[in-house]
C-alpha positions, 0 to 999 in steps of 0.5 A: 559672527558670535551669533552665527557661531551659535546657530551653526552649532545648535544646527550642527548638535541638531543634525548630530542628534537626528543622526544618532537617532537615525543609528540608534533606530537602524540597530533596534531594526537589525536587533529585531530581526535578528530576534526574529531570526533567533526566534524562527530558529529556536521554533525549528530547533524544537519542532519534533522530528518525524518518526520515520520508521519506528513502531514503538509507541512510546519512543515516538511519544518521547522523541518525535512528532505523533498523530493522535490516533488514540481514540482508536482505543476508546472504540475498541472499549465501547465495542466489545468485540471479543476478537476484532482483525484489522486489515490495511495496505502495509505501512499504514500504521497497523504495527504502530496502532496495535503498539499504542494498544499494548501500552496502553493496556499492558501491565508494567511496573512502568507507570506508561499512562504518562504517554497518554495524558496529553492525547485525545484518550485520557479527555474521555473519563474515567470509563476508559482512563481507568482500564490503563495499564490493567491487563496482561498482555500477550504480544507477538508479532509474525512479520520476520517469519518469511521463509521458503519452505514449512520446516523453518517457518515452524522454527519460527514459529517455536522462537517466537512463541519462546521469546513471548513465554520468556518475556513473562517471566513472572509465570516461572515457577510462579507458585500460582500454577500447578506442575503441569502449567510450570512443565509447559513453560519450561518444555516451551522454553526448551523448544521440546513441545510437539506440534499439537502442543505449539497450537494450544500455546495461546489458550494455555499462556492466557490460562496462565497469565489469568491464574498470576494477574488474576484479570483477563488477557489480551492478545495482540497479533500483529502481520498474523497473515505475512507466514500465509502469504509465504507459504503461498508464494512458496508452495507450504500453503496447506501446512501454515494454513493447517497450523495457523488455524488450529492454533488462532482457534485454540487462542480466541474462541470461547476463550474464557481467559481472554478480555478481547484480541486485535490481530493485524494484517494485509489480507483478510483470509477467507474464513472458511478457509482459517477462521472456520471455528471462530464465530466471535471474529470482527473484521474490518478492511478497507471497505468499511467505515467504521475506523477509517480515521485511524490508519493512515492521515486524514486530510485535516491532520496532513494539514495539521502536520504541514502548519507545524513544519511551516509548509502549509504551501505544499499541501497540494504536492503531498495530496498528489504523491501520497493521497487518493485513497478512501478508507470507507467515505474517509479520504487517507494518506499514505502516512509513510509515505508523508512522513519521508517527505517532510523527513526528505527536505520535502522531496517527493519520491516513492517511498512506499514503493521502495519498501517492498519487492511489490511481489503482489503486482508481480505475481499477477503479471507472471500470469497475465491475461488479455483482461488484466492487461486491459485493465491495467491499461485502463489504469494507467490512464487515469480512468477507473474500472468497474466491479465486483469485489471479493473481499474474503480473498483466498490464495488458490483462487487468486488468478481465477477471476479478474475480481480477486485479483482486483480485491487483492490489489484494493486491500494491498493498497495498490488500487483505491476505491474511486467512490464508496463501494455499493453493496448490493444482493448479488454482492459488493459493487466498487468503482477502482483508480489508482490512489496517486502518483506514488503508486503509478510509478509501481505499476510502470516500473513493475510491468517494464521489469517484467516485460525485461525479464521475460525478453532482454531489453533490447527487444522491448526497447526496439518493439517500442522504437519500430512503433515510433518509426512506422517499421512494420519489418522491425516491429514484425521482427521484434514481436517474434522474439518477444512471443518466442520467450515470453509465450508458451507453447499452448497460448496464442489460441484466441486474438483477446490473448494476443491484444492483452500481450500488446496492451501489456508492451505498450503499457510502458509507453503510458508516460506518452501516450493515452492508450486506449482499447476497444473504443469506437471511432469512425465506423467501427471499434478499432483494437487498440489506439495511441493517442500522443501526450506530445503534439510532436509523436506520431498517432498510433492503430493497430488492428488485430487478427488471430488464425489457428494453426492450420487454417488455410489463411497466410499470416501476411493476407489476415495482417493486410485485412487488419490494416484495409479495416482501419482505413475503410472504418476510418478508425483514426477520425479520433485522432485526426479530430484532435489535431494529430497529424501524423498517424501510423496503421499497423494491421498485425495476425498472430498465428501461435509464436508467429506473427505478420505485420503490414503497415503503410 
């Protein structure tokens, strides 16, 4: 008994003992990954934020999470270029770019060469590291000046330039300059200078800076080309033009005052047309491979950036919204864009395309043609297109040429070159697409706005509905009213315009179907085809013909022809080719406003 008593209690001490064991093992499980949970937390707790819409290099430097981009700066020294214009896509981080120059250049009583230490720049040498905060540095910006008529645009002008001689306040009665310079500066500030007299202000502020700092000047101009584009759209062209001009000339050539100017923009402006009397400018665009890296994320850095968010898992979703663009051979994000999707709980939306009114896609669909339309068409099927560029673009000749208005849309970011452009004797050669998903959903909204704007939604809505029905007389009825409102009276002269008209009303049904113009099938080329993304839509043909006014054909007879061609050319041996079941032919004549529509 004694004995069992003294086994049952060792036994009994033992199962004790592998119990606590077992409690002690269980807590240092839980410590641990509670440690590990407070470890993750913390490492969130002090990953950066995004900076989402600051320009300032140096709060981004202090606050947020920065993409090194400051090997631009040692370029730029090894370059030498006295003048040198940077256009990219806007939001693709020019203001932040040129905002880095500046600090890394401009004389303060600041020591700013803390915001560089750690940054690829300062690895370089001496060579560069030495130039750090050196020189004075004129800064002005012409993002704001976006007025609507040349009186205020001058008065914008005036303030800025104001506040620019205002920040250097060191040359107010600085007994460096002589009582001329002195003068200048107080009639600047007093707004009282003539027009002739605001255009020298650049040649006559670095002659000033150069007599205090007793160094060269920098200029830097950031959205030089926003008061062009007004001036544009606005009807001052010719006067912002007139100014600028002269005054970017009195500022950058021959210049003896001036250690070297970055100006920024969207567009590069032709130089017959504003740089004529600068043979020292060097501009890059988005064609060139020199500096590609520098505007917009590379693929390796939006790597780099999802690693330190801990989401390297979507990559792919960031490369289908905000990739697709090739800056040179270098394939670019779209770096507003990235930044708001790790800013959004990595949800994708158009960012970019909600920072502007995208007054350049509308502009061209106030005046589009049979060409443009086809394109777009194109476009929005996720094909590419083929041509020239004109990279000098000039305003007037905007709508003259289907190639300017495709440059214009390369260099505003709303195209991407598919492949690098090919230069050739007769010219540069480039292969189009639209970038990403971001993008198409501009054109999509765009072209359903503007088609709501030159005819109420209840007509687009029931011209799209009569084609998904097979309602020929709905359709007929529809199209009348659209072309009553949305065509001048001189239009409609040739079939191309009417099939270009067509092709813009079914763009907005490009999320459904795959439309395709000008194709072969079956016995001939067939006008236009629908082909459905859902098995469980309805094919679609249209053929289509066109008659002046006063020829001795009916509407109705040409429209009955159209539909006859379609079926004796078999043009929907595609469609039925690729198992769509149900097809609707429609043969539709255009006479001027008037339109016929047969279907069976």
């Amino acid at each position: 008994m004694h004995r069992f008593s003294e086994k049952h209690i060792i036994f009994s001490e033992s199962i004790g003992n592998i119990s606590d064991r077992k409690e002690e093992s269980v807590l240092a499980i839980i410590k641990k990954k509670d440690s590990g949970r407070k470890q993750k937390s913390a490492e969130k707790e002090t990953r950066l934020p995004c900076a989402v819409g600051s320009t300032s290099y140096r709060e981004i430097r202090k606050e947020s999470y920065y993409v090194d981009k400051t090997l631009l700066i040692r370029d730029l020294i090894d370059d030498k270029n006295t003048v040198t214009l940077f256009t990219r896509p806007r939001r693709f981080g020019k203001t932040l770019a040129l905002n880095m120059i500046r600090t890394f250049f401009e004389k303060t009583q600041e020591d700013t060469s803390v915001y560089f230490k750690d940054m690829n720049i300062w690895r370089c040498g001496e060579k560069y590291t030495r130039q750090q905060g050196k020189y004075p540095v004129v800064w002005l910006t012409f993002k704001d000046i976006k007025f609507n008529n040349w009186k205020d645009s001058m008065e914008a002008f005036c303030l800025v330039l104001k506040d620019e001689y205002k920040r250097h306040a060191e040359l107010s009665d600085n007994p460096e300059l002589d009582e001329d310079d002195r003068e200048y500066y107080r009639r600047m500030i007093r707004k009282e200078l003539s027009l002739v007299e605001y255009t020298r202000s650049l040649l006559i502020l670095t002659r000033m800076l150069k007599k205090v700092h007793d160094t060269d000047a920098v200029i830097l101009i950031d959205e030089y080309d926003t008061p062009i584009q007004q001036g544009y759209s606005c009807g001052f062209y010719k006067d912002v033009i007139a100014f600028m001009r002269n005054f970017l000339s009195g500022g950058l050539k021959d210049n003896e005052n001036l250690a070297f100017s970055v100006l920024t923009g969207i567009l590069r402006i032709s130089k017959e047309n504003l740089f004529s009397g600068l043979n020292n400018l060097t501009v890059n665009t988005v064609i060139d491979q020199k500096y590609s890296e520098y505007f917009g994320f590379t693929r390796k850095e939006v790597k780099v950036l999802a690693d330190y968010y801990g989401k390297s898992e979507k990559i792919g979703e960031i490369k289908d919204w905000y990739d697709g663009y090739l800056f040179g051979n270098t394939e670019i994000f779209n770096p507003w864009s990235v930044m708001n999707y790790f800013s959004n709980n990595l949800q994708p939306k158009a960012f970019w395309a909600n920072t502007s009114d995208n007054a350049v896609i509308r502009e061209i669909l106030k005046n589009i043609t049979p060409e443009i339309s086809k394109e777009l068409t194109l476009l929005l099927q996720g094909e590419t297109i083929h041509t020239f560029l004109d990279m000098e673009v000039l305003y007037p000749r905007l709508a003259d040429e289907p190639e300017h208005i495709l440059s214009f849309l390369l260099v505003a970011g709303y195209l991407k070159l598919a492949e690098p452009v090919l230069e050739t004797e007769t010219g540069t050669y480039g292969v189009l697409a639209l970038p990403n998903k971001e993008v198409r959903r501009v054109y999509r909204t765009e072209i359903t706005g503007w088609l709501r704007g030159v005819a109420s939604g209840s007509i687009v809505a029931a011209i799209e509905n009569a084609l998904m029905k097979n309602d020929g007389e709905s359709l007929q009825r529809n199209l009348r009213l659209f072309m009553l409102r949305a065509v001048s009276s001189f239009d409609g002269a040739a079939e191309g315009f009417y099939h270009g008209m067509v092709l813009g009303l079914t763009a907005v049904m490009a999320g459904r179907y795959r439309i395709r113009s000008n194709r072969e099938a079956g016995e001939g080329r067939f006008d236009l085809q629908m082909e459905p993304e859902v098995p469980q839509f309805p094919g679609i043909i249209m053929e289509f013909k066109a008659i002046r006014k006063g020829e001795c054909v009916s509407l109705e007879k040409k429209a009955l022809e159209a539909l006859r061609q379609i079926e004796d050319k078999k043009y929907d041996t595609d469609l039925k080719e690729k198992g769509c079941h149900t097809i609707y032919r429609y043969g539709i004549a255009f006479c001027g406003k008037d339109v016929a529509v047969e279907t069976e």
